[in-house]
C-alpha positions in Angstrom: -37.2 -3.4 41.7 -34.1 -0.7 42.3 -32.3 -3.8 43.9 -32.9 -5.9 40.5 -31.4 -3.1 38.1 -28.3 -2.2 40.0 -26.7 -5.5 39.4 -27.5 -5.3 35.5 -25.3 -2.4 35.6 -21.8 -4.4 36.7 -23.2 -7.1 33.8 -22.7 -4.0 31.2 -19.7 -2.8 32.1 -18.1 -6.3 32.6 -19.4 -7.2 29.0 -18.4 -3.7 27.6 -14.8 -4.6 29.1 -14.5 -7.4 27.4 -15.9 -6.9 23.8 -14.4 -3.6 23.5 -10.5 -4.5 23.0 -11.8 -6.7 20.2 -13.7 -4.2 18.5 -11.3 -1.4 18.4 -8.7 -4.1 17.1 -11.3 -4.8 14.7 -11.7 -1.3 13.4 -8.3 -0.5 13.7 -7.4 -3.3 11.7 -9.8 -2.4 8.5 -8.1 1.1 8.8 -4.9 -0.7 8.3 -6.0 -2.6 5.6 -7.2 0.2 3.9 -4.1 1.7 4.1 -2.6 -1.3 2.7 -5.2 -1.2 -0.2 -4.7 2.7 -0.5 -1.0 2.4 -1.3 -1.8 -0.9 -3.6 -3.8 1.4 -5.6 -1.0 4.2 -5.7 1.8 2.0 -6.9 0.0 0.4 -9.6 -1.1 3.5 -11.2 2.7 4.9 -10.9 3.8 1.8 -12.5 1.4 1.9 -15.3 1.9 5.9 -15.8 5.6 4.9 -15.6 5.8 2.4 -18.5 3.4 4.1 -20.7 5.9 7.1 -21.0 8.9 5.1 -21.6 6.7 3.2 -24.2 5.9 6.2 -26.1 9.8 7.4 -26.0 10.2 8.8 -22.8 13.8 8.2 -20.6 14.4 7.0 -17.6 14.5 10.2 -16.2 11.2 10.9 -16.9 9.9 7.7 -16.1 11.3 8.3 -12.8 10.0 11.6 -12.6 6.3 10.3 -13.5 6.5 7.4 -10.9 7.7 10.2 -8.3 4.7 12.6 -9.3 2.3 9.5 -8.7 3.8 8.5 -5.8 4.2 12.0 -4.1 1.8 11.1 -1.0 4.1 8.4 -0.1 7.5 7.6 1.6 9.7 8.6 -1.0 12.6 6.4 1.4 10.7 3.3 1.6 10.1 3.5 -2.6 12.0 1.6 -5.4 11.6 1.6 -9.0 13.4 -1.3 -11.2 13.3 0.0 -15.3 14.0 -3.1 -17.4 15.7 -2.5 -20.0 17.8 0.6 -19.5 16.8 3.3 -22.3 19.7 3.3 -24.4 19.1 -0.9 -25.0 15.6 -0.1 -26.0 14.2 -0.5 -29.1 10.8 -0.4 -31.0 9.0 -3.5 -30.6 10.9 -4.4 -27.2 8.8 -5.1 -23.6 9.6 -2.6 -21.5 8.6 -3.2 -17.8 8.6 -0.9 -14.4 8.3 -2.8 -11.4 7.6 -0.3 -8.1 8.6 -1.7 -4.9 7.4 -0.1 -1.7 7.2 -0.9 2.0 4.0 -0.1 3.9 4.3 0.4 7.8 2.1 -1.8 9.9 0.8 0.7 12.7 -1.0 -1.6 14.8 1.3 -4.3 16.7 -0.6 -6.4 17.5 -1.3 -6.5 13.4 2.3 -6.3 13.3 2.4 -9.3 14.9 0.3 -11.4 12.4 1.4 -9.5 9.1 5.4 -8.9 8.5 6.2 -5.3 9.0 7.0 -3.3 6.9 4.6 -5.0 4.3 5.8 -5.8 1.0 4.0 -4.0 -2.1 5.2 -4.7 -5.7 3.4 -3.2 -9.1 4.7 -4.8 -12.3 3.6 -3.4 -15.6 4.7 -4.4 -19.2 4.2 -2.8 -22.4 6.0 -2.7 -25.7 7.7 0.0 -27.1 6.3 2.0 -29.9 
């Protein structure tokens, strides 16, 4: 009976050894992506904010300032914000669109590997002038 449960030991480890690279790249890998998603989320919001003030009246400046304040847990570097058109060719009835541009770092190489890194993020909003 001993002799029986000392060789299901080695089978546990062996099995543990090899299933457990997989999982951590698994859950490593859904942390990334929520990072990804995280971000996403961030940038959208800033670009909606964004255009919503310069539709309303608001300059660039303060566009820029509203997209930074959104933005403020991020990589202020690896952030770019494209204001279309410039305010002084804005008029009432116009589209006025933000686009935010911003790089997420991939973490994981091996996910590195499979996604490119940095990974691209773009928000585009539109909204007329009032």
């Amino acid at each position: 009976m001993i002799r029986c449960c000392r060789g299901q030991q080695g089978q546990a480890l062996l099995e543990l050894a090899l299933a457990l690279p997989i999982l951590l790249l698994l859950i490593f890998g859904i942390i990334q992506f929520g990072i990804i998603f995280l971000d996403n989320q961030v940038i959208n919001q800033a670009a909606r904010e964004g255009v919503r003030v310069g539709a309303v009246g608001g300059s660039d400046a303060e566009i820029l300032q509203t997209v930074e304040r959104i933005t403020a847990s991020l990589d202020s570097a690896r952030l770019q914000v494209l204001i279309d058109p410039a305010d002084g060719e804005r008029r009432r009835g116009d589209s006025l669109k933000v686009e935010v541009h911003y790089s997420v770092p991939i973490l994981l190489p091996v996910i590195g590997e499979l996604l490119p890194n940095p990974y691209p993020l773009t928000a585009v909003t539109v909204m007329r002038v009032e």
